[in-house]
C-alpha positions in Angstrom: 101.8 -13.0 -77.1 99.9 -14.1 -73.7 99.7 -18.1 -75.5 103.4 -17.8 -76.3 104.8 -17.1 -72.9 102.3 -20.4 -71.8 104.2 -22.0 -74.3 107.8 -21.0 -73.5 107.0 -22.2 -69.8 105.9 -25.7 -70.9 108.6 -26.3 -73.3 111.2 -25.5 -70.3 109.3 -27.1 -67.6 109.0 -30.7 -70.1 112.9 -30.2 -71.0 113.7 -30.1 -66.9 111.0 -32.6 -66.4 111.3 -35.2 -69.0 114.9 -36.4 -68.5 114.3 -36.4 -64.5 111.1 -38.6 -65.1 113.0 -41.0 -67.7 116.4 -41.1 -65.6 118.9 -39.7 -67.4 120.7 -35.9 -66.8 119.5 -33.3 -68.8 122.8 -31.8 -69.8 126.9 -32.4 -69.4 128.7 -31.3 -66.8 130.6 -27.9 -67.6 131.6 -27.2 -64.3 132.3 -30.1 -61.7 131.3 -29.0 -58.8 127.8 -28.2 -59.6 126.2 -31.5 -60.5 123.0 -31.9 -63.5 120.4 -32.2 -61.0 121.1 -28.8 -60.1 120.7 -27.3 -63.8 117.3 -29.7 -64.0 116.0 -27.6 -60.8 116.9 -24.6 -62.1 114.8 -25.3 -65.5 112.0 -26.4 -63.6 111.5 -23.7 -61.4 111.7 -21.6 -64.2 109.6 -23.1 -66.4 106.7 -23.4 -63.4 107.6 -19.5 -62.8 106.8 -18.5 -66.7 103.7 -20.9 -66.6 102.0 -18.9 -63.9 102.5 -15.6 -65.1 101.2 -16.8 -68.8 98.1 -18.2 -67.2 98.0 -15.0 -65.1 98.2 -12.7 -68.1 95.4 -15.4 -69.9 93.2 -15.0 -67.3 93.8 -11.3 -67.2 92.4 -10.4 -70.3 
């Protein structure tokens, strides 16, 4: 369970990361006021947030 909240935080920290490093936007705009980049934060500050507590809870016991 500890490994799988690791994983969960690296698969959405590469999907914010990897289409910001190779230039394109992650995901449509559903709303036009509130542009990609936005939604790309938002997944990468999440997916940092869930790493550290997996490595936490790994190192933890």
């Amino acid at each position: 369970m500890k490994l799988l909240l690791l994983l969960i935080g690296v698969f959405v920290l590469a999907v914010g990361l990897v289409p910001l490093l190779i230039g394109f936007e992650l995901l449509p705009l559903t709303l036009p006021e509130i542009p990609a980049v936005a939604y790309q934060s938002v997944l990468i500050l999440s997916g940092i947030i869930i790493v550290i507590h997996g490595v936490r809870d790994n190192a933890a016991g």
